[in-house]
C-alpha positions in Angstrom: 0.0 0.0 0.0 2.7 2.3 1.3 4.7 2.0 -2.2 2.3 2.9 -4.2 1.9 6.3 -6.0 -0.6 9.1 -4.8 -3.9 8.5 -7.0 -4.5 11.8 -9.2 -7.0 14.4 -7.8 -10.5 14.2 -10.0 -12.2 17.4 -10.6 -15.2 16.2 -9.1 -14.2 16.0 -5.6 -12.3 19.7 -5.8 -15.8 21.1 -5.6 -18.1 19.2 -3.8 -19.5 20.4 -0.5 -19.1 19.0 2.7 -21.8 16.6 4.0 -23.3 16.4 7.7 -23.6 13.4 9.6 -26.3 11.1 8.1 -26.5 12.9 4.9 -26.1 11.2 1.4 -25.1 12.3 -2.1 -24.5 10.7 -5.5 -21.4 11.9 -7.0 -20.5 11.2 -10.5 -16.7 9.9 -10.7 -14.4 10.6 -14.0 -13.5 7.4 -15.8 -10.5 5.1 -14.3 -7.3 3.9 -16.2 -7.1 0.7 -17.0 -3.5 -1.6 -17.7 -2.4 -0.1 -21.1 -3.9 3.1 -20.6 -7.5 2.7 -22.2 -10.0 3.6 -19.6 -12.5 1.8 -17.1 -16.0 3.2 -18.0 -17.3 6.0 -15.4 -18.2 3.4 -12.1 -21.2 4.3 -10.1 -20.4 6.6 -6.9 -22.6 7.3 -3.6 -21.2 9.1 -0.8 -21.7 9.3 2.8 -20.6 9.7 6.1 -19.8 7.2 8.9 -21.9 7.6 12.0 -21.3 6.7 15.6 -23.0 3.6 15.7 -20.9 2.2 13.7 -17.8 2.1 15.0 -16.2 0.6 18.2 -14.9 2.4 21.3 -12.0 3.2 19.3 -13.7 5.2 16.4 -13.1 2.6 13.7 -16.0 1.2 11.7 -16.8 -2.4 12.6 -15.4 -5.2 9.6 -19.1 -6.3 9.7 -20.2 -2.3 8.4 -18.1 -3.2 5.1 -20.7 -4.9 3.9 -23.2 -2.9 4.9 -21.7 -0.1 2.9 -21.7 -2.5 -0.1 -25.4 -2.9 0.6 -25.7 0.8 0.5 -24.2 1.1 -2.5 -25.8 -1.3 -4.4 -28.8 -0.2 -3.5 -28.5 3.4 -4.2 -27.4 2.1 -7.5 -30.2 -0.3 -8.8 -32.6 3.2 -7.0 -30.7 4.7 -9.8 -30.6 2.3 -12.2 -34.9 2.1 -11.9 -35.5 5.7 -12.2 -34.0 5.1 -15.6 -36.4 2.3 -16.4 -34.5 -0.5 -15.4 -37.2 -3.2 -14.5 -37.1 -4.1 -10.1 -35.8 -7.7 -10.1 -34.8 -9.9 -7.3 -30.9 -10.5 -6.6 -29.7 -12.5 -3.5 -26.1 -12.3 -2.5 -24.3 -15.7 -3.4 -20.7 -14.7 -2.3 -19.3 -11.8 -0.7 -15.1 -11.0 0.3 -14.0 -8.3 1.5 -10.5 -7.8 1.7 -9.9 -4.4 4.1 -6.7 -1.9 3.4 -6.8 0.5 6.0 -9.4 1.5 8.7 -12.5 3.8 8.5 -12.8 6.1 11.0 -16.0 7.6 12.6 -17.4 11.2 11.0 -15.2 10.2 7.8 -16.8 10.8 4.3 -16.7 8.2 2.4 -17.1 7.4 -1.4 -18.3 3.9 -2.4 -17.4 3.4 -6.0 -19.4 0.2 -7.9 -18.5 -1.4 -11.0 -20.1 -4.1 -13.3 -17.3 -6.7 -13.5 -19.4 -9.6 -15.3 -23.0 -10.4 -16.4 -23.5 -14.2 -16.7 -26.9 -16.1 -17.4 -28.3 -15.7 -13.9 -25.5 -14.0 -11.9 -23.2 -11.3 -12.1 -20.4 -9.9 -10.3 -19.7 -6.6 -8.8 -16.7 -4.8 -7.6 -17.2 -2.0 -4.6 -14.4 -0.3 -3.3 -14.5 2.4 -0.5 -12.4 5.6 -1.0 -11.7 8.0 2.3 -11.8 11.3 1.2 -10.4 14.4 2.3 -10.2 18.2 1.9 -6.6 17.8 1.2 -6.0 18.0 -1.4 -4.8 15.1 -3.5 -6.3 12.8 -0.9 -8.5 9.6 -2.5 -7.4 6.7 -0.3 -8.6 3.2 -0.7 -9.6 1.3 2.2 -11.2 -1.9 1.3 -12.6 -4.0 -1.8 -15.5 -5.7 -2.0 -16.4 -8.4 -4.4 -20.1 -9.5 -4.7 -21.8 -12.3 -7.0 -25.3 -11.7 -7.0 -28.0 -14.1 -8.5 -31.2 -13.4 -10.1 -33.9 -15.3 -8.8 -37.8 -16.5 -8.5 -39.0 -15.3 -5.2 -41.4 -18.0 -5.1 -39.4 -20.8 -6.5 -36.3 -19.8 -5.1 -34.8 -20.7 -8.2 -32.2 -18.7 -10.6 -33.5 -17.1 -13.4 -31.7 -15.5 -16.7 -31.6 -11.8 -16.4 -33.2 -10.4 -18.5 -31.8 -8.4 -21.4 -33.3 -5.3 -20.5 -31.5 -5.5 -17.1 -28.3 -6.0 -18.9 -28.7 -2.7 -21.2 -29.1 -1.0 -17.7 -25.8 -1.7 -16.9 -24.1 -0.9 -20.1 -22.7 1.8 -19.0 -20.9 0.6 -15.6 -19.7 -2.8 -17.3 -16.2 -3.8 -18.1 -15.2 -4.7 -21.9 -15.3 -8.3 -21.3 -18.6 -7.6 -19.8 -19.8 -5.7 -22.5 -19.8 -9.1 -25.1 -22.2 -11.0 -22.7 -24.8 -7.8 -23.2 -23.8 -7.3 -26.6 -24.4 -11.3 -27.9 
């Protein structure tokens, strides 16, 4: 972690304002650089701020909040995703890691950035991480990944079900290349 270099400062967070305690906000995020230069599309971003209740007596967020944030992020994004037209499916959670960097602190803003990483028949998997952020500037810290494979399925049956191709147009935009060929077949 220590060895690596300082990410680049992205207009988007020079000018944002500060949030409150409790308060949320939807931040759209300038696209990442992939190996070999050619960029990551734009991921989806929510922001928001840690709260007392969720961190121990020594102000650090509890490992178990990680994947709450996920949630929160997810969430916000499929909100997002419907307001567009995206049809309200089910998805249940089939695996979940999280592999933590550095600590969260309590009253910390942080940005929750999602990406598409694959679209299969029934499932697909996501990629969250959380970013501190900072008024410094130039500070964009990355503090854990979380990887998610979510399946589509019948409420009733319990059973996994295609998704369908409207969902996967949805998600065009936050998809990876090799994503991109399952939407686009």
């Amino acid at each position: 972690m220590g060895d690596q270099p300082p990410r680049p400062v992205r207009a988007a967070a020079r000018f944002e304002p500060e949030l409150g305690p409790g308060q949320d906000k939807l931040v759209p995020m300038a696209p990442r650089a992939r190996l070999g230069g050619a960029p990551w599309p734009q991921p989806f971003s929510h922001r928001f701020r840690v709260r007392y209740a969720e961190v121990d007596p020594q102000a650090v967020v509890f490992n178990s909040r990680y994947l709450e944030y996920a949630d929160v992020v997810v969430s916000e994004f499929f909100r997002a995703r419907r307001a567009e037209g995206m049809p309200d499916i089910e998805f249940h959670i089939r695996k979940a890691e999280v592999d933590y960097l550095r600590p969260i602190r309590l009253e910390e803003l942080v940005e929750g950035r999602l990406q598409v990483e694959r679209i299969g028949n029934s499932s697909m998997a996501m990629r969250i991480e959380l970013h501190g952020t900072s008024e410094e500037k130039g500070a964009d810290d990355l503090r854990a990944v979380i990887a998610l494979v979510q399946v589509h399925v019948d409420l009733d049956s319990g059973e996994a079900r295609r998704i369908p191709d409207s969902m996967r147009q949805a998600f065009a935009p936050f998809l990876g290349e090799s994503a991109k060929e399952t939407v686009d077949a």
